[in-house]
ROMAR-177126 format. One record per residue (C-alpha): x, y, z; residue number from 1; chain. Coordinates in Angstrom, 1 decimal. Each point is the difference from the previous one (the first is absolute). Layout:
      X      Y      Z  nr kette
      X      Y      Z NUM     A
...
This chain:
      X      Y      Z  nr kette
  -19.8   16.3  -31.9   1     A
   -0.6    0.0    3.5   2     A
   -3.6   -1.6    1.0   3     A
   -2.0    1.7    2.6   4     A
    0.6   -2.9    2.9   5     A
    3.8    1.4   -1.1   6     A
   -0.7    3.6    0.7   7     A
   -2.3   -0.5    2.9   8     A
    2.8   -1.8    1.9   9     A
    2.3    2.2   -0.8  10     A
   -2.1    2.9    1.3  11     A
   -0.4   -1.7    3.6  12     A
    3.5   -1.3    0.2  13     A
    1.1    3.4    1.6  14     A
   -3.1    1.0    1.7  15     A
    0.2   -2.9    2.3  16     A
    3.6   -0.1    0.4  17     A
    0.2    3.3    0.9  18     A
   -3.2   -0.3    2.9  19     A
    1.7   -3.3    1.5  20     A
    3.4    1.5   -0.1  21     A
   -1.2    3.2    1.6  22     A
   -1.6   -2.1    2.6  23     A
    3.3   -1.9    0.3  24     A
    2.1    3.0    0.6  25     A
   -2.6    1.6    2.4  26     A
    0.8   -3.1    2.2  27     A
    3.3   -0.1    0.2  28     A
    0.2    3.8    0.5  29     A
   -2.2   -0.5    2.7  30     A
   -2.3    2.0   -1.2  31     A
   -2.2   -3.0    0.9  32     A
    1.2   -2.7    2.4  33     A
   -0.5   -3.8   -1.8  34     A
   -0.9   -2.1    3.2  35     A
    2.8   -2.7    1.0  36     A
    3.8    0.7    1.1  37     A
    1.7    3.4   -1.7  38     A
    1.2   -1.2   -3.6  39     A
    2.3    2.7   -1.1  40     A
    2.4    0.0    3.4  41     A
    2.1   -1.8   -2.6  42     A
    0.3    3.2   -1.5  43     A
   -0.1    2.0    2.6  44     A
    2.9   -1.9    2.4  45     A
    1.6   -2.7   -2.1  46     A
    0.5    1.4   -3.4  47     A
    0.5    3.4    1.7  48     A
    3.2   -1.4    2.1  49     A
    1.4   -2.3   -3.2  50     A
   -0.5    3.3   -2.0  51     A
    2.1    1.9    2.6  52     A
    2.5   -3.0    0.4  53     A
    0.1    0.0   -4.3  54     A
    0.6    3.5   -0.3  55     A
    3.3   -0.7    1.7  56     A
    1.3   -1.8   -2.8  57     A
   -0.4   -3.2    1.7  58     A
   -2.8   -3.1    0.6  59     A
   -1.8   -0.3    3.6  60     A
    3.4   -3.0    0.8  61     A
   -1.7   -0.5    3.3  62     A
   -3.5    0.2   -0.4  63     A
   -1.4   -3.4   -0.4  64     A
   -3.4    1.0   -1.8  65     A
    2.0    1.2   -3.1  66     A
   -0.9   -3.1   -2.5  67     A
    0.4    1.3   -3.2  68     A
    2.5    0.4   -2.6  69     A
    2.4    2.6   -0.9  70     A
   -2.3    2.5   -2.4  71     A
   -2.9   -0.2    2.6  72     A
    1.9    2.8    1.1  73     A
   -1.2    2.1   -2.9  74     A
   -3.7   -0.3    1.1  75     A
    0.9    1.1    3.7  76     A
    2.0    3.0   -1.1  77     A
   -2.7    1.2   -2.8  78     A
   -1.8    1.9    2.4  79     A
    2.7    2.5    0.0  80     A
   -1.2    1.3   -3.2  81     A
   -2.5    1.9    1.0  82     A
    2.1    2.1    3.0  83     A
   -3.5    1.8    0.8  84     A
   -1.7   -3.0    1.4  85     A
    0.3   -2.0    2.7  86     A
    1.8   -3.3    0.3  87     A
   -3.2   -2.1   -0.1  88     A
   -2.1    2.5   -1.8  89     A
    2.4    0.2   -2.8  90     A
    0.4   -3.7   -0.1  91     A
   -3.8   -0.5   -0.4  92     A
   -0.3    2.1   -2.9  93     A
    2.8   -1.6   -1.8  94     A
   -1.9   -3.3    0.1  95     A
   -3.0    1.8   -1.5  96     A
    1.7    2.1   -2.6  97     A
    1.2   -4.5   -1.2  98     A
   -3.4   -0.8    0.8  99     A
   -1.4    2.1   -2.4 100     A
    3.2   -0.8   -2.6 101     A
   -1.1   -3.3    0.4 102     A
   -3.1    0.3   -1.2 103     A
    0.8    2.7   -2.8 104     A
    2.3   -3.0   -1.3 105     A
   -2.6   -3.0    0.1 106     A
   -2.8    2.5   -1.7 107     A
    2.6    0.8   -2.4 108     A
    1.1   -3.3   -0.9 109     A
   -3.8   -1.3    0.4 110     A
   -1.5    2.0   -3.0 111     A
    2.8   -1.4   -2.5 112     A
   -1.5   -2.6   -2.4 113     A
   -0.5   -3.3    1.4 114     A
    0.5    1.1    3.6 115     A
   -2.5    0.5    2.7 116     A
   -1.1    2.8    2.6 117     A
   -0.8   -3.3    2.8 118     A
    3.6    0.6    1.4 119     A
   -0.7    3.4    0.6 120     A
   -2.8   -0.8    2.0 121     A
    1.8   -2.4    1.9 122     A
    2.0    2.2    0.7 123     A
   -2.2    3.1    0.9 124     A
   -2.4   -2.6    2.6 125     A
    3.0   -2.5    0.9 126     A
    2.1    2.9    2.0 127     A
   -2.5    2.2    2.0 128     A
   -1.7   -4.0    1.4 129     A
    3.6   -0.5    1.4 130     A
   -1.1    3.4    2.2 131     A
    2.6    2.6    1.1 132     A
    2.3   -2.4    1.0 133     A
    1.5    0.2   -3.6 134     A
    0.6    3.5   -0.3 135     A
    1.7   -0.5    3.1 136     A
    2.8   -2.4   -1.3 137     A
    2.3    1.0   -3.4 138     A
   -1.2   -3.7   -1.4 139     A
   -2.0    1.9   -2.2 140     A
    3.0    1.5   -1.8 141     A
    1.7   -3.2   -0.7 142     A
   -3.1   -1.4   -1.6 143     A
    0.0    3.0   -1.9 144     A
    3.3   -1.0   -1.2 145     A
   -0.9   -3.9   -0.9 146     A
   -3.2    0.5   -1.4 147     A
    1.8    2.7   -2.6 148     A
    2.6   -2.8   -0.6 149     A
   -2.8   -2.4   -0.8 150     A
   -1.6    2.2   -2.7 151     A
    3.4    0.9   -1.7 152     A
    0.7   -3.6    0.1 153     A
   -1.1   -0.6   -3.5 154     A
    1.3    2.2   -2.0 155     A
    3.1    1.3    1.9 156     A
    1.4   -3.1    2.0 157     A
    3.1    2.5    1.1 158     A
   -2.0    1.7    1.8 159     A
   -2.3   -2.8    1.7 160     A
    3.7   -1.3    1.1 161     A
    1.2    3.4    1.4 162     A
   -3.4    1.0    1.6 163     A
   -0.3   -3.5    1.8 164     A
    3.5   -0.2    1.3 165     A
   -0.3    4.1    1.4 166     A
   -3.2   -1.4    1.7 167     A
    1.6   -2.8    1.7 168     A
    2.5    2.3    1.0 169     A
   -2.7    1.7    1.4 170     A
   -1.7   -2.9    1.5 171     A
    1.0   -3.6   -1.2 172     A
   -3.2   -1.8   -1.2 173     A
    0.0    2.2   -3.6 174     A
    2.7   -2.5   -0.7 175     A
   -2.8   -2.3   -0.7 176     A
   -0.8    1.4   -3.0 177     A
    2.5   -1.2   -2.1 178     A
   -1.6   -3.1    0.4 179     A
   -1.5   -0.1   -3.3 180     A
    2.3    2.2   -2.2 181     A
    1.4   -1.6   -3.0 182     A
    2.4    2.5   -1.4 183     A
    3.3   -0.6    1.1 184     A
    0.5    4.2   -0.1 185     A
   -2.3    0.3    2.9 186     A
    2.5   -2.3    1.9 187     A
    2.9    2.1   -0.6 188     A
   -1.7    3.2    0.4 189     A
   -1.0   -1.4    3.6 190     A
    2.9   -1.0    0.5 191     A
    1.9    3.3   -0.7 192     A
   -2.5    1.6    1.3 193     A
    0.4   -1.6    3.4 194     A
    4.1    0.4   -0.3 195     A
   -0.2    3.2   -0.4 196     A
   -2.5    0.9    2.7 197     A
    1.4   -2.0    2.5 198     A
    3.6    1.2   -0.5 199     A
   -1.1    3.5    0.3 200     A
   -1.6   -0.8    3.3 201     A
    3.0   -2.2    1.6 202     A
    2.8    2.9   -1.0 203     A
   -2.2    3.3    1.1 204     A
   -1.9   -1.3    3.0 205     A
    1.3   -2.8    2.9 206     A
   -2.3   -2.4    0.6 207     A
   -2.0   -1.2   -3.5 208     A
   -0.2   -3.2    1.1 209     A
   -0.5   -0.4    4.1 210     A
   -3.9   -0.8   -1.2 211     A
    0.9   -3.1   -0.7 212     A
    0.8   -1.4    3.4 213     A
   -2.8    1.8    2.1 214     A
   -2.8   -2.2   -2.9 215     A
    1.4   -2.8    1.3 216     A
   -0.6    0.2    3.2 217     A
   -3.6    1.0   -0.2 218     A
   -2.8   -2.4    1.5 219     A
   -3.7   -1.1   -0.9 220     A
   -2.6    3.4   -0.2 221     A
   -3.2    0.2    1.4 222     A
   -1.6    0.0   -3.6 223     A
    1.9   -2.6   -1.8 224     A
   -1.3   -3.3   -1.0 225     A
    2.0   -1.6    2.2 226     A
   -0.8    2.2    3.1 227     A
   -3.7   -2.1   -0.3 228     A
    1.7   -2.4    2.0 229     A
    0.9    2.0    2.8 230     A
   -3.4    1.7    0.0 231     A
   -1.8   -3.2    0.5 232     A
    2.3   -1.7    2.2 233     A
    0.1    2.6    2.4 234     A
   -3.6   -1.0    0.9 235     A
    1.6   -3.2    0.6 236     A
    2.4    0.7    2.8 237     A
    3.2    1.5   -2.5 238     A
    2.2    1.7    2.2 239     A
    1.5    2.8   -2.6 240     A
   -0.8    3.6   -0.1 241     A
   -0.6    3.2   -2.8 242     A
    2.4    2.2    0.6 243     A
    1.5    2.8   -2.5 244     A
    3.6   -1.6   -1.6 245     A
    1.8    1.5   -3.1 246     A
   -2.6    2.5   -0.9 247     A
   -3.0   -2.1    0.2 248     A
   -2.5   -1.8    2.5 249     A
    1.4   -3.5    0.3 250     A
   -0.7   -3.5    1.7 251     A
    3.2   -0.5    2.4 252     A
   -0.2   -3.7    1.7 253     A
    0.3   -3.6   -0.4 254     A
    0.2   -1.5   -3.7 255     A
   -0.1    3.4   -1.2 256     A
    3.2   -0.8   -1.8 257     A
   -1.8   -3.1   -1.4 258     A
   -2.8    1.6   -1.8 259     A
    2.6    2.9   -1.3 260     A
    1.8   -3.0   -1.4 261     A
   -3.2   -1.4   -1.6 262     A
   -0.6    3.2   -1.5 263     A
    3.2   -0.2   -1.8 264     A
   -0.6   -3.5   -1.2 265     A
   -3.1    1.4   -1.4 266     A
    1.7    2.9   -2.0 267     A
    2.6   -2.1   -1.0 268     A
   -2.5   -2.7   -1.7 269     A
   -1.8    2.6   -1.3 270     A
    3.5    1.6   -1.6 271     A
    0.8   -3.9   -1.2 272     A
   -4.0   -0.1   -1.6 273     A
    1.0    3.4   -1.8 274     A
    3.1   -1.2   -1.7 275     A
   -1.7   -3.0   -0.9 276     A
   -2.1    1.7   -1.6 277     A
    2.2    2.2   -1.9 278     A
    1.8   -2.9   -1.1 279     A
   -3.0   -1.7   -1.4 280     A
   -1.8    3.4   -1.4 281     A
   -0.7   -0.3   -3.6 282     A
   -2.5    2.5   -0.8 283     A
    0.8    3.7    0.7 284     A
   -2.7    2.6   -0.6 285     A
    0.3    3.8    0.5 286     A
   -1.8   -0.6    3.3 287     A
    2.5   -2.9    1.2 288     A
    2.6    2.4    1.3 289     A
   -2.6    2.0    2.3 290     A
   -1.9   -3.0    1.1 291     A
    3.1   -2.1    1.0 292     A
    0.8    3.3    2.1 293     A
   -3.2    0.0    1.7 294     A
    0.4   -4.0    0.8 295     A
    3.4    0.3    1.1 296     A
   -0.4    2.7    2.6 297     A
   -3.8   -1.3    0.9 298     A
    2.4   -3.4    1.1 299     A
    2.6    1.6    1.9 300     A
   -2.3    3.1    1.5 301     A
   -2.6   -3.2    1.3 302     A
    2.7   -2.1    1.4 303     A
    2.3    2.5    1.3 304     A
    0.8    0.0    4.2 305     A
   -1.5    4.1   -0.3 306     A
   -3.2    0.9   -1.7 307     A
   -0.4    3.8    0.4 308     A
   -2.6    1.7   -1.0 309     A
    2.0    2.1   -2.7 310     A
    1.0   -2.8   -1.6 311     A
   -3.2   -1.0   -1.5 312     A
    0.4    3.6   -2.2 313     A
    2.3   -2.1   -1.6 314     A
   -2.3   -2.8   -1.7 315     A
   -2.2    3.4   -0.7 316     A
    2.0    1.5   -2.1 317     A
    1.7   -3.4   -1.8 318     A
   -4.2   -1.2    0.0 319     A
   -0.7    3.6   -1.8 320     A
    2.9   -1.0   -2.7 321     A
   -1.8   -3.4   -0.7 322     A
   -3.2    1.2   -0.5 323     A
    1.7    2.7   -2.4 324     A
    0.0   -2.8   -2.5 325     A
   -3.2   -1.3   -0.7 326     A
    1.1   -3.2   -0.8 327     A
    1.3   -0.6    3.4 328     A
   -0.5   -3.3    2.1 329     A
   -0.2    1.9    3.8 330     A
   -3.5    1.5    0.1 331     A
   -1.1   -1.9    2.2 332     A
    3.0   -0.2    2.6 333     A
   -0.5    3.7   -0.6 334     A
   -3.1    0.3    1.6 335     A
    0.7   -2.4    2.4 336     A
    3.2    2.0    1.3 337     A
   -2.3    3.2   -0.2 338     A
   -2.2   -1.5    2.3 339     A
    2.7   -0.9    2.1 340     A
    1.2    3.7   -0.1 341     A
   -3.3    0.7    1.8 342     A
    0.4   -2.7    2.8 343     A
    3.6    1.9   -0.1 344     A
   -0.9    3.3    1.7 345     A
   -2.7   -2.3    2.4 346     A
    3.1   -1.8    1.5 347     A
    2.0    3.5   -0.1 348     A
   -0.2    1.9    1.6 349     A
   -4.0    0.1    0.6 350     A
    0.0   -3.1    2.3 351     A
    3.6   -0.2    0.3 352     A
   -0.2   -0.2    3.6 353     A
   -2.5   -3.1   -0.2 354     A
    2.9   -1.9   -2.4 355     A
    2.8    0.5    3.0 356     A
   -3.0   -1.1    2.4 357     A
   -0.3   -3.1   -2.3 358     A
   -3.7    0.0    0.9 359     A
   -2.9   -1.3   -2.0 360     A
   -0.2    3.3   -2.6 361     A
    3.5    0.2   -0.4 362     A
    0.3   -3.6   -0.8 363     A
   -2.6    0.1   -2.8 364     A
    1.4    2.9   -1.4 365     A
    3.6   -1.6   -0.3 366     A
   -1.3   -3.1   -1.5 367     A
   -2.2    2.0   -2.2 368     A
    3.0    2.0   -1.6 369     A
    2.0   -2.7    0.1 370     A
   -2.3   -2.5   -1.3 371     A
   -0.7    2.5   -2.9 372     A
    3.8    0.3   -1.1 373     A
    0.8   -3.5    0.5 374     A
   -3.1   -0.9   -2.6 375     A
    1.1    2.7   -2.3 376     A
    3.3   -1.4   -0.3 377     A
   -0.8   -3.2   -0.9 378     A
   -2.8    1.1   -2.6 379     A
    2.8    2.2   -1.2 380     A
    2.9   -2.2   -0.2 381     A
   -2.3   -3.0   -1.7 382     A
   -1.3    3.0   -2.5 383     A
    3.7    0.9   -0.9 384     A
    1.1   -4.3   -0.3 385     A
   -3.0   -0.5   -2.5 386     A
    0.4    3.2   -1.9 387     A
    3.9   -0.6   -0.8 388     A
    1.1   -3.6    0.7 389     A
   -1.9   -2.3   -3.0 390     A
   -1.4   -2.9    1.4 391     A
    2.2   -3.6   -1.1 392     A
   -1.2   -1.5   -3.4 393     A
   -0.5   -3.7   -0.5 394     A
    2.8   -1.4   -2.0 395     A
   -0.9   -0.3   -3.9 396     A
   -0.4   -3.0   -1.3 397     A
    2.7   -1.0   -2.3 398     A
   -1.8   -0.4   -3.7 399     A
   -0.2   -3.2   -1.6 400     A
    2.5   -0.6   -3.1 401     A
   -2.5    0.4   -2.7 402     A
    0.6   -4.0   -1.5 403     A
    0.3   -0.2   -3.7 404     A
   -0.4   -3.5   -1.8 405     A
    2.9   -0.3   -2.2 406     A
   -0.9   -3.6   -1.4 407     A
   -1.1    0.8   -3.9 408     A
   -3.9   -0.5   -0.5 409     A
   -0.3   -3.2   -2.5 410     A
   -2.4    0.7   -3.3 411     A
């Protein structure tokens, strides 16, 4: 029996998803312009030339700003299901129409017993703070993908296996959320799963793999955590420049290659504090597999040499799967990366020109965003250790041989 709080919520849950994501789509229709540089000439130019490149029956070989693996191809092509529209119209809508599955599947799930309409929310306020920049991207389709992999994880661990490995085949990081699954079956099925893909990909279309070597040549962006050392030493006489390099605006100069480096210690010792932490996990709840997600990718999005904008829709829709369960350990790392959502759309692209200018606003937004992610990540990540890893007992003390006095009693 549903209480009225219940009902209440799930009266607004479409009202204000359907006013934010109206506003969202008037922006990036231009209906209205959203100050700061154009977001959607992604669409417009680069996904409109891979999509003509794709349509071929081959990957963009020679264009350096294609980064993404094999079935990313699928998202750049969908737009070609509805003929009538225009490239970047069409494309739009698409990321709507999952939008709006999205949220029919977290108010769906969040009426069953035991369950919660919070994720929902999340979900309806986390996206349109992120501003049109994420209707603007096809992120939003691959979190689509992982957060319906967390909620089958449960019940059907075939499926969790299958829907993360398509997902990292459509952008890696929904690898991570295997991190916490138990059943050897989801293994296999990811595993299959990714075969299968993969081979399809390599014997129909040349090029499935040429990602690979453009990521590794990309440097330190603008809105990275390690890019606050550029920003401040360029007050101090750093020679570097911001220039645009592999699809996105990057610091090019002395010790760039240093700081890149760093940033990969930092994933890597946050990869090593993961598997520790598998290793050592004792207690696995129904919210374990959802909240290690969140952790994992909270680790590698905060450390990583690129922090886009998009990629904070990720934690959104892996925070909205935590706070699905009520009994999860991530409400506050929630909020914090909400929060940090909001700082988001400051930084990009509202004063996007002040970040580049690494002047005095641009710098407090950075270490504001930053800042928030870096704290939710470690609230997170010590939440997770003291939920599942039991803390070391003392020894027990051996007992005492209980002494009997075998010598007769004399009458």
């Amino acid at each position: 029996m549903k209480t009225t709080g219940t009902r209440r919520s799930l009266a607004w849950l479409p009202v204000v998803w359907c006013l934010t994501r109206l506003l969202l789509l008037l922006f990036v229709l231009k209906v209205y312009v959203f100050p700061g540089p154009d977001v959607t000439s992604d669409v417009h130019v680069i996904y409109r030339g891979w999509y003509e490149v794709l349509s071929t029956g081959t990957f963009p070989l020679r264009d350096v700003t294609w980064q993404y693996p094999p079935a990313a191809a699928l998202a750049i092509l969908s737009p070609g299901l509805l003929p009538f529209l225009d490239y970047g119209t069409a494309f739009f809508v698409l990321v709507c129409v999952t939008d709006l599955a999205v949220l029919a599947l977290m108010t769906y799930a969040g009426r069953r017993p035991g369950r919660s309409l919070r994720g929902a929310w999340v979900w309806v306020i986390g996206v349109p703070l992120l501003g049109p920049t994420v209707y603007a991207r096809y992120d939003v389709m691959v979190t689509a993908v992982a957060m319906a992999a967390l909620l089958a994880g449960a019940r059907h661990p075939k499926a969790l296996g299958a829907l993360a490995a398509f997902g990292a085949l459509l952008k890696i990081w929904p690898a991570m959320l295997l991190l916490a699954a138990r059943r050897r079956s989801a293994w296999v099925s990811a595993l299959v799963t990714g075969i299968v893909v993969t081979g399809a990909f390599a014997l129909t279309m040349p090029g499935a793999f040429a990602f690979l070597t453009f990521q590794r040549d990309r440097g330190t962006e603008v809105e990275s955590l390690g890019a606050l050392v550029f920003h401040v030493a360029r007050h101090f006489g750093w020679q570097g420049e911001v220039k645009l390099n592999y699809g996105s605006i990057e610091f090019i100069g002395p010790y760039v290659s240093e700081v890149s480096t760093g940033a990969l210690f930092l994933t890597g010792a946050a990869f090593g504090w993961l598997v520790l932490w598998r290793l050592l996990a004792r207690r696995f709840e129904e919210h374990t597999l959802a909240d290690a997600a969140f952790v994992a990718v909270l680790m590698f999005t905060t450390t990583s040499r690129v922090i886009s904008p998009q990629y904070m829709v990720w934690l959104v829709g892996l925070a909205a799967v935590c706070l699905y369960f009520p009994g999860s350990r991530m409400r506050l790392p929630v909020v914090l990366v909400l929060v940090a959502c909001f700082v988001t759309v400051l930084e990009f692209p509202f004063y996007f020109a002040n970040v580049v200018a690494s002047d005095g606003l641009g710098l407090t937004l950075l270490f504001l965003r930053n800042g928030l992610l870096v704290a939710a990540a470690l609230v997170a990540a010590r939440a997770l250790w003291r939920a599942a890893v039991p803390r070391t007992l003392p020894a027990p003390v051996p007992a005492q041989p209980v002494r009997t006095d075998e010598t007769p009693v004399s009458s």
